[in-house]
C-alpha positions in Angstrom: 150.4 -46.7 41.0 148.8 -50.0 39.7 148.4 -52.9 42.6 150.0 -55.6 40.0 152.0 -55.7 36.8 150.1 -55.9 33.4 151.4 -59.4 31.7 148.7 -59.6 29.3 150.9 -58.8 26.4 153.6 -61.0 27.5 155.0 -64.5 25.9 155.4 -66.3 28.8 152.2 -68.6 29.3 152.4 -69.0 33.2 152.4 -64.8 33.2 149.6 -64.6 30.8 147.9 -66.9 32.7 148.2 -65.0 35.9 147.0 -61.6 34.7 143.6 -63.3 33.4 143.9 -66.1 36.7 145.6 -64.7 39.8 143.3 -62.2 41.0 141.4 -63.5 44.4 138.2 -62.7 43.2 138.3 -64.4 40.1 139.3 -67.8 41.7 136.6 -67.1 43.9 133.9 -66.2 41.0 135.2 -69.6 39.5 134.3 -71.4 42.4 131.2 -70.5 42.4 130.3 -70.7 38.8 131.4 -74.5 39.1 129.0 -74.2 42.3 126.1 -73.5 39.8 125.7 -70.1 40.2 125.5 -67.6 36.9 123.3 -65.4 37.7 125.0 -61.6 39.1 122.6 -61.2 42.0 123.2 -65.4 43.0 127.3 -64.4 42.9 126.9 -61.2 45.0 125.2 -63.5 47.8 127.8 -66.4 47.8 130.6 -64.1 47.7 129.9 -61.3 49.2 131.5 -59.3 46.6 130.1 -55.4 46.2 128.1 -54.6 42.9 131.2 -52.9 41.6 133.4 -55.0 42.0 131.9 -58.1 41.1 130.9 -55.9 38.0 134.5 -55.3 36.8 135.8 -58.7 37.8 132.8 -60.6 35.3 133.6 -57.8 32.4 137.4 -58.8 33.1 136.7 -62.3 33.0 134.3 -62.0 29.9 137.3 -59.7 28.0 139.4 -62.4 28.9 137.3 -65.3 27.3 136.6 -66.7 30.2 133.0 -66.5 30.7 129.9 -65.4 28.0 127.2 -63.7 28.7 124.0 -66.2 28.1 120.1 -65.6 27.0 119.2 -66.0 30.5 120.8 -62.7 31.9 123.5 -65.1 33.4 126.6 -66.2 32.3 128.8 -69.6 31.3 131.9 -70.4 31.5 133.5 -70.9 27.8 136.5 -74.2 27.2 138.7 -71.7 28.4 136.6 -71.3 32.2 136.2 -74.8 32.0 139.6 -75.5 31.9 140.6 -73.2 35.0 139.0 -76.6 37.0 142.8 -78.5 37.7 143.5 -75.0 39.3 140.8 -75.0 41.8 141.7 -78.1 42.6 145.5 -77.8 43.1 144.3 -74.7 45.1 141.8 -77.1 47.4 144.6 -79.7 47.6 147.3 -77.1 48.8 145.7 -75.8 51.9 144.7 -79.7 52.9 148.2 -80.0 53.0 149.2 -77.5 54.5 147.0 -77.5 57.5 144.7 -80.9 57.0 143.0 -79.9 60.1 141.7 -76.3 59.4 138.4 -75.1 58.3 139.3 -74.9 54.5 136.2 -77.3 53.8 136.3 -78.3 49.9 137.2 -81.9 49.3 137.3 -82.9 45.4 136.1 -86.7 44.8 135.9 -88.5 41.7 132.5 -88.9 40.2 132.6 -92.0 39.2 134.2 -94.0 42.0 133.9 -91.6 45.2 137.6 -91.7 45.9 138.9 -88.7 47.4 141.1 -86.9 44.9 144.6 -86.9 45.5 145.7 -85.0 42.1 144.5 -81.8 40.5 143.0 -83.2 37.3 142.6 -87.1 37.2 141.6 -89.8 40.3 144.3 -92.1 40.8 141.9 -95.0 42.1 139.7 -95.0 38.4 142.4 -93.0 36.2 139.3 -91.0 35.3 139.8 -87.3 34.4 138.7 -84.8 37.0 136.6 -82.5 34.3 133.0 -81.2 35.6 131.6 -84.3 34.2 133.2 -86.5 36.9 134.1 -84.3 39.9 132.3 -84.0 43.1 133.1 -81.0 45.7 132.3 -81.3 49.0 131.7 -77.8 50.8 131.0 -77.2 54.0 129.8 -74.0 53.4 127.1 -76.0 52.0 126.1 -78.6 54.4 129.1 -80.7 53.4 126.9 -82.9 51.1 128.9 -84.0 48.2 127.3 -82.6 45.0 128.0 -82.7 41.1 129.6 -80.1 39.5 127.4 -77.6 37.1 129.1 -79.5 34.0 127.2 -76.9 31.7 128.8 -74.3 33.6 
């Protein structure tokens, strides 16, 4: 029996959305390709992810137009990748609220003025959309130095 229902034929856009979006490892493959990382061997390491089945996640994720594969043996996100970004961010926002004080350790900031984002996709100090042109993450998974996103991602 199948782990999830198959929506991908479906009209509903939020549904649709979640067959290509809700797995965990996708979100997490995201993450890291907004992180800089393309390459499959640089994805294994950051996530942790076995051969197989960060194999069939990229092939789902390339199917699904969300990534290409690229000259360089890596791959890019397409428009479509890029514009999974809002999500990750609603995603980092949600567990600050929910529990401000645990060890989630992404902050989003605004590029351009530095202000801690307090929406998914625009600052609300410089009214500046929160694209990979003008996001910063902070991770403390790496050092917790504030650092561009890979806007050619």
């Amino acid at each position: 029996m199948p782990l999830r229902s198959d929506w991908s034929s479906t009209t509903c856009p939020i549904a649709h959305a979640a067959d290509v979006l809700a797995d965990p490892w996708v979100l997490v493959l995201l993450r890291e390709f907004f992180s800089g990382r393309t390459r499959f061997d640089e994805l294994r390491s950051a996530t942790g992810a076995a051969d197989s089945v960060l194999a069939r996640r990229l092939k789902a994720m390339e199917a699904a137009g969300v990534l290409t594969r690229v000259d360089t043996g890596g791959y890019a996100l397409t428009a479509a990748g890029r514009a999974t970004l809002p999500i990750l961010h609603a995603y980092a926002r949600f567990t600050r609220e929910v529990d401000p004080e645990g060890p989630w350790g992404l902050t989003v900031s605004c590029a351009r003025c530095g202000t801690v984002a307090e929406s998914a996709d625009w600052c609300t100090h410089c009214d500046a959309v929160l694209d990979a042109d003008a996001a910063m993450w902070s991770r403390r998974s790496m050092g917790g130095a504030p650092f561009t996103l890979a806007a050619s991602a």
